[in-house]
N, C-alpha and C positions, 0 to 999 in steps of 0.2 A: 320388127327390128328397126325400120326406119323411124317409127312412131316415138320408140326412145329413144334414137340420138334426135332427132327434133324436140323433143320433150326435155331431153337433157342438154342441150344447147339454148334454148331456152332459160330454162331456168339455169343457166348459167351467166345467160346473158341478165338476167332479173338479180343476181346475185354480183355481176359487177357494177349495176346502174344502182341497185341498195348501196352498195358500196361508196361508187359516188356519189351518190345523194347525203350519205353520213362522213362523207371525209371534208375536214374547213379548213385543210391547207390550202393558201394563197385566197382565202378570202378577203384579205386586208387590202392585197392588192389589187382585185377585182373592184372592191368599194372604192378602194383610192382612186382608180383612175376613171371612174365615176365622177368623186366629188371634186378634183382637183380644175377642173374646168370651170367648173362652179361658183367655186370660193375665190379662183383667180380672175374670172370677171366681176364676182363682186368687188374685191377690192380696188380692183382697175377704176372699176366706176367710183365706186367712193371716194380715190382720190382725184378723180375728175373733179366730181360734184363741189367736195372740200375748197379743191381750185378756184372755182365757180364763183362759189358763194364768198371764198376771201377778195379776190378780184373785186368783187360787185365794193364790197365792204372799203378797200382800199380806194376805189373810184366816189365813194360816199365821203371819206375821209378827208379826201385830198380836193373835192371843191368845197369842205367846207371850211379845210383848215387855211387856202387861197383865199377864198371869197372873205373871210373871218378878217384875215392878215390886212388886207388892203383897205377893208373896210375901217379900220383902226388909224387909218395916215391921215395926218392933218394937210398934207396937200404929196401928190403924186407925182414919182419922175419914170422913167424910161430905167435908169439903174435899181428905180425898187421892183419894178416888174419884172423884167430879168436876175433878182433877185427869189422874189417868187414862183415864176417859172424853177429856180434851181431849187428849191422848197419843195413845189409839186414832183419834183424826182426822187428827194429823200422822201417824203411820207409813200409813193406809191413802192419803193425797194423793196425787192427785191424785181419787179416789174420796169421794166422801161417806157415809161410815158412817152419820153422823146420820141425814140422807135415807131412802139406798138401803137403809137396815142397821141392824143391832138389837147391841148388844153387850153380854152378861149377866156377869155374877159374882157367884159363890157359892161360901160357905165350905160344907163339908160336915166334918161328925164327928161319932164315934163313942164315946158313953160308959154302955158296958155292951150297950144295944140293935143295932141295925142301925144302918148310916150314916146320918145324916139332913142335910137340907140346914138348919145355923143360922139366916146370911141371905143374902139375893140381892138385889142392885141391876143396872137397865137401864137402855142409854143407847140410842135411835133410836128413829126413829118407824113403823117395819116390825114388822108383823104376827109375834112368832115365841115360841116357849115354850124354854125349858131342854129340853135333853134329857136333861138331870141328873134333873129333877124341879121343884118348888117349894116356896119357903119351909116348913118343918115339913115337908115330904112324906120318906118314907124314900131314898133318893139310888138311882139307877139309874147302876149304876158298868161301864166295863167291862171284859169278862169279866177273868180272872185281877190283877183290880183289887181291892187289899183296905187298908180302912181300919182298922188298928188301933185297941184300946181307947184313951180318952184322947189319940190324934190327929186331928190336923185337916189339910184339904187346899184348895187354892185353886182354884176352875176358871175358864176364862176362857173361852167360847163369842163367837165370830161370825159373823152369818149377815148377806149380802149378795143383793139382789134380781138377778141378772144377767139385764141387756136386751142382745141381741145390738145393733148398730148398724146393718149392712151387710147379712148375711147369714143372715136366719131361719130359711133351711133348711138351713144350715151347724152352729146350734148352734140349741138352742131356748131361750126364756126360763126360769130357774129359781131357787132361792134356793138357794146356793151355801152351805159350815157350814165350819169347824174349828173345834175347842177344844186346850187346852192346860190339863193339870193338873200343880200345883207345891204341896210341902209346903212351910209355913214355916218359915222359916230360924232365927226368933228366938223364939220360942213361938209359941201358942195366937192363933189371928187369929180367936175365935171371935165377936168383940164390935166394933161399927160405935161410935167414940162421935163424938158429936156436934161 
């Protein structure tokens, strides 16, 4: 007698595990909350990366469309450069250069000696140096970069603070750089006048 109620508690208990095993109520939501972790970091990261990669793209844009601009002046004042500085704000917008971002230019030439940087003007309020060099300092050009005697060159450096938003372990914080160098068009841009 005990042999069959162990035997039939058994296979009772085999009879509701078939059971469950063939019943797919609330599988949907078993799967969902599975995949919803998933698909939500993916896209987190995606629009990290998107971030990223426009930032970079914007940073390209805006020293070449700087560097491009000044390189076109038949002779330079202090109102066209603060001019251009307000330039480097519309092309980086939706971004704040001023802010996040530092934007440098410097004329460099060469007359007789090494290349040397003439002047340098800065526009933001982020931490950053030329990687040219600084005003009077001899010019750090690169490689197969050569400034000829009695030529002059224009550079146009920006460096951007990138904070990820979403996803820290995705991308990490760091200041992001292009430049753009341009000879002038119309002579010698060696002189800032007032």
């Amino acid at each position: 007698m005990a042999m069959a109620l162990i035997s039939a508690g058994f296979g009772s208990c085999l009879r509701r595990f078939a059971d469950f095993a063939r019943d797919r109520r609330g599988t949907i939501s078993v799967e969902l909350a599975f995949v919803v972790p998933v698909l939500t970091t993916l896209l987190m990261s995606g629009v990290e990366v998107t971030r990223y990669v426009l930032i970079n793209q914007k940073l390209e844009r805006t020293a070449a469309t700087v560097g491009d601009l000044i390189s076109r002046m038949p002779e330079l004042t202090e109102g066209d450069i603060a001019s251009f500085f307000a330039a480097s704000d519309q092309v980086m917008t939706p971004y704040d250069v001023r802010i996040d971002g530092r934007v440098i230019l410097s004329s460099i030439a060469r007359d007789g000696g090494g290349p040397e940087i003439i002047w340098q003007r800065t526009y933001g309020t982020v931490s950053a140096d030329s990687r040219f060099g600084g005003t009077g300092d001899a010019a750090v050009l690169p490689p197969d970069f050569q400034v000829r005697d009695s030529e002059n060159v224009i550079t146009a450096e920006v460096f951007y603070n990138f904070e990820p938003i979403m996803m820290t372990g995705v991308l990490e914080a760091k200041q992001l750089y292009s430049n753009a160098v341009f000879r002038p068009r119309f002579g010698s841009l060696t002189t800032v006048l007032p």
